[in-house]
NULUMLO-7074 format. One record per residue: residue in one letter; x negated, y, z negated of N, C-alpha, C in turn. Coordinates in steps of 0.001 Angstrom, whole numbers, m for minus. Layout:
<atoms>
ATOM   residu      n_xx      n_yy      n_zz     ca_xx     ca_yy     ca_zz      c_xx      c_yy      c_zz
ATOM        a         X         Y         Z         X         Y         Z         X         Y         Z
...
</atoms>
This chain:
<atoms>
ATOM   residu      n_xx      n_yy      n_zz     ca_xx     ca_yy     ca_zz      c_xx      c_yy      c_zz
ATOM        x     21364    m12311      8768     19932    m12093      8915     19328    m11894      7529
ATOM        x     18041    m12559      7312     17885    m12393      6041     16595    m10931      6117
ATOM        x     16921    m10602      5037     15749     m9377      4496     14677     m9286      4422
ATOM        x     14069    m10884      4187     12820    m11163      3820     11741    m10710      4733
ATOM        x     10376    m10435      4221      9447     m9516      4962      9473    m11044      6531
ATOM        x      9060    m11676      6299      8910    m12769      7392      9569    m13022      8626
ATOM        x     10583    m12628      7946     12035    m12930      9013     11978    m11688      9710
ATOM        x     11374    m10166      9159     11850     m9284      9835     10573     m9151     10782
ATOM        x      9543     m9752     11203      8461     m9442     11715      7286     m9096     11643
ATOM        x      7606     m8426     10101      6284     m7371      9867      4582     m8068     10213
ATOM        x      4080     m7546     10934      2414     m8540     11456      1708     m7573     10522
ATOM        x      1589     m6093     10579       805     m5634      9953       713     m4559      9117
ATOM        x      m390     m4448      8044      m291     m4167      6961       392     m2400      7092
ATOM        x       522     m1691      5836       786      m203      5922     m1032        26      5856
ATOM        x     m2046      m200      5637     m3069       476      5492     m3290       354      7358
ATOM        x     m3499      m848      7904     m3621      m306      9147     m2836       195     10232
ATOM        x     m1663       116     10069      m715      1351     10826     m1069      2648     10133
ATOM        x     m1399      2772      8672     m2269      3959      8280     m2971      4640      9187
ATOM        x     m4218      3488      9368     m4944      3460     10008     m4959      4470     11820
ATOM        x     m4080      4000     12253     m3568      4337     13735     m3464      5668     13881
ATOM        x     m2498      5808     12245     m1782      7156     12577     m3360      8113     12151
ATOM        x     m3850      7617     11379     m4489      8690     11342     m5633      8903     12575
ATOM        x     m6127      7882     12783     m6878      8024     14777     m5855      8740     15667
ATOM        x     m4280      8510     15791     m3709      9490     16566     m3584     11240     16374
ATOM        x     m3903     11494     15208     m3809     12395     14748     m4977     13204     15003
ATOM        x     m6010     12736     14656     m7575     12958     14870     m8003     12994     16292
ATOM        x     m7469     11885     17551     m7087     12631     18848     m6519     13676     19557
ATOM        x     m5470     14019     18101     m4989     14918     19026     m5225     16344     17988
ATOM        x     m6429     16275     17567     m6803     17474     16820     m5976     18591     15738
ATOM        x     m4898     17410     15034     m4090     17951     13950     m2620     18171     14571
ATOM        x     m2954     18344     15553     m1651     18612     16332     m1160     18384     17549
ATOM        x       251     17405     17040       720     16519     18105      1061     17301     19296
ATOM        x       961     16678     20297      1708     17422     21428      2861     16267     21880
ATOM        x      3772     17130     22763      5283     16126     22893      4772     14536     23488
ATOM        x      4401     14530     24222      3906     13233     24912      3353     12082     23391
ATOM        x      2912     12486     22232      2575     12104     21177      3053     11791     20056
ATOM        x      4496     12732     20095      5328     12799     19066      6148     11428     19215
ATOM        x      6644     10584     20555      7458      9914     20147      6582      7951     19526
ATOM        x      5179      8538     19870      4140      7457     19263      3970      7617     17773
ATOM        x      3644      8796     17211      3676      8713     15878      5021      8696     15330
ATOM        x      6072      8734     15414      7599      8478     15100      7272      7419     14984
ATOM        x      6626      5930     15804      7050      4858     16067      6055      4331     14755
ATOM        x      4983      4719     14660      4073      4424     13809      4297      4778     12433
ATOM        x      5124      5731     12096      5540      6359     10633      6756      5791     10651
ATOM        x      7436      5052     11606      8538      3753     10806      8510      2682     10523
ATOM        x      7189      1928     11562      6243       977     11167      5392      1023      9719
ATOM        x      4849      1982      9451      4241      2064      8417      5300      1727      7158
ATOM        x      6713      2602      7321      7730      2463      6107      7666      1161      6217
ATOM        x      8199       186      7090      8936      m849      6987      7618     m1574      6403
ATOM        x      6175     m1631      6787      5260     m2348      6307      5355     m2066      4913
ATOM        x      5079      m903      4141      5683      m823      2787      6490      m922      1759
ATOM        x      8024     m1226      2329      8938     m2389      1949      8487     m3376      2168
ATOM        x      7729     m3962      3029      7491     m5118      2827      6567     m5656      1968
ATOM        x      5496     m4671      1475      4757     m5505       942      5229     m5134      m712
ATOM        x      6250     m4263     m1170      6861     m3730     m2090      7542     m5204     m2408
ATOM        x      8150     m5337     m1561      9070     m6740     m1252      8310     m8360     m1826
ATOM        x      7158     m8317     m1451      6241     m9567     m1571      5733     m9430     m3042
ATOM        x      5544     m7746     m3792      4507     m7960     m4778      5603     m8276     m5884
ATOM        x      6770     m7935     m5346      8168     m7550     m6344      8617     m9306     m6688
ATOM        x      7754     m9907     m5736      8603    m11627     m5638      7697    m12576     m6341
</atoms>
């Protein structure tokens, strides 16, 4: 499997998974509740991987 941002999926940027997390956050008034926690997990590994990726693209 190759590494490259393309191959691995990435659709969208780290500013708008930024984006998300910070509207989820702002819904839930600073503080997650459990039902919430396993959405922003999903979104703060999305965000990493979007930032290797574009680390990845500026680096190439």
């Amino acid at each position: 499997m190759s590494s490259e941002p393309e191959s691995l999926g990435f659709v969208r940027s780290s500013a708008e998974v930024n984006e998300e997390i910070r509207a989820l956050m702002l819904r839930a008034g600073g503080h997650l509740k459990a039902e919430d926690r396993g959405e922003y997990q999903r979104l703060v590994e999305e965000w990493a991987a979007a930032v290797r990726a574009e680390t990845f693209v500026e680096a190439a």
